[in-house]
C-alpha positions as CSV (number, residue, x, y, z in Angstrom):
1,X,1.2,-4.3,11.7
2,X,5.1,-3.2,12.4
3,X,4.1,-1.1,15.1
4,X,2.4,-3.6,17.0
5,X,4.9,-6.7,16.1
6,X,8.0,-4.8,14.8
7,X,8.4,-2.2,17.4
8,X,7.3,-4.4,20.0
9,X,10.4,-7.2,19.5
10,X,13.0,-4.7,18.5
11,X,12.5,-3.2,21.7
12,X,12.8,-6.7,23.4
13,X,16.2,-6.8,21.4
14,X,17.8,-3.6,22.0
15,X,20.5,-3.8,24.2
16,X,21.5,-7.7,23.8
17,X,21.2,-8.1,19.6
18,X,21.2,-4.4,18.6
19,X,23.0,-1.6,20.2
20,X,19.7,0.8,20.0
21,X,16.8,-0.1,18.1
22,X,16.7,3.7,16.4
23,X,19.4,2.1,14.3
24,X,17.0,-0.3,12.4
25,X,16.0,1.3,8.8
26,X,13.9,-1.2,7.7
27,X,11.6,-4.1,8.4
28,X,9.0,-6.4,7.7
29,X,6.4,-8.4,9.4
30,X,4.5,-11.7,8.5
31,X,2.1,-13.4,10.5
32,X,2.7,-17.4,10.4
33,X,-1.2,-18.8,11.4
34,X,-0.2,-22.6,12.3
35,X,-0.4,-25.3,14.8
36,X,2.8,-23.7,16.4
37,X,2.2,-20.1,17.2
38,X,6.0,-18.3,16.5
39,X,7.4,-15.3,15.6
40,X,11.1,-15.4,13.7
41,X,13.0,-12.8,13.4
42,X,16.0,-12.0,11.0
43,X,18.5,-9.5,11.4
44,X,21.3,-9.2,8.8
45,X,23.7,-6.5,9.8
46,X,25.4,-3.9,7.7
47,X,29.2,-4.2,7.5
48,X,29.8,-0.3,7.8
49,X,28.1,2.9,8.5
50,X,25.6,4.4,5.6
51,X,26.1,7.7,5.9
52,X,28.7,10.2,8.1
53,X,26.0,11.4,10.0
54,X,25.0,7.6,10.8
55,X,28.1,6.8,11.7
56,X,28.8,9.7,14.3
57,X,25.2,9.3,16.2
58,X,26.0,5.4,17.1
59,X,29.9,5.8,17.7
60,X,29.1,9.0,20.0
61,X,25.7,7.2,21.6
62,X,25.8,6.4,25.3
63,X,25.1,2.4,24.6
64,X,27.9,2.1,22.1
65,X,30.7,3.7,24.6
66,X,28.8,1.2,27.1
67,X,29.0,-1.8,24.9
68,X,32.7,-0.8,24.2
69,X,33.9,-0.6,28.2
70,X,31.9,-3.8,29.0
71,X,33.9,-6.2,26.2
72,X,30.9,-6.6,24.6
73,X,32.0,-5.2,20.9
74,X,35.2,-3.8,20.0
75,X,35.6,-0.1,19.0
76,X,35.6,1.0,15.6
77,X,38.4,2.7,14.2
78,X,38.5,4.1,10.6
């Protein structure tokens, strides 16, 4: 089911919630059958970088040095 769901609204994301959805490392799905069709979606954000390697894909990715020169996130020193 998070191939169809998952993929498909982390995708829509990318770009205004989330820098680049290959950051995502996990995630679940449920389908809520009700009178009001809806998807919700959580996203809780890590306050640093897991791993070295991690950390140097997203500061050296083309959509962080984008986000960066538009305003829309400050740069991360440390």
């Amino acid at each position: 089911m998070w191939d169809n769901l998952g993929k498909t609204y982390s995708d829509m994301v990318q770009g205004i919630l989330l820098l680049n959805d290959n950051i995502i490392t996990s995630g679940t799905v449920e389908k809520f059958f009700s009178v009001k069709p809806r998807v919700r979606i959580n996203i809780k954000y890590q306050l640093g970088f897991d791993s070295k390697f991690n950390k140097r894909k997203i500061l050296h990715s083309t959509s962080y040095k984008k986000a960066v020169e538009m305003g829309a996130i400050q740069e991360f020193y440390a």
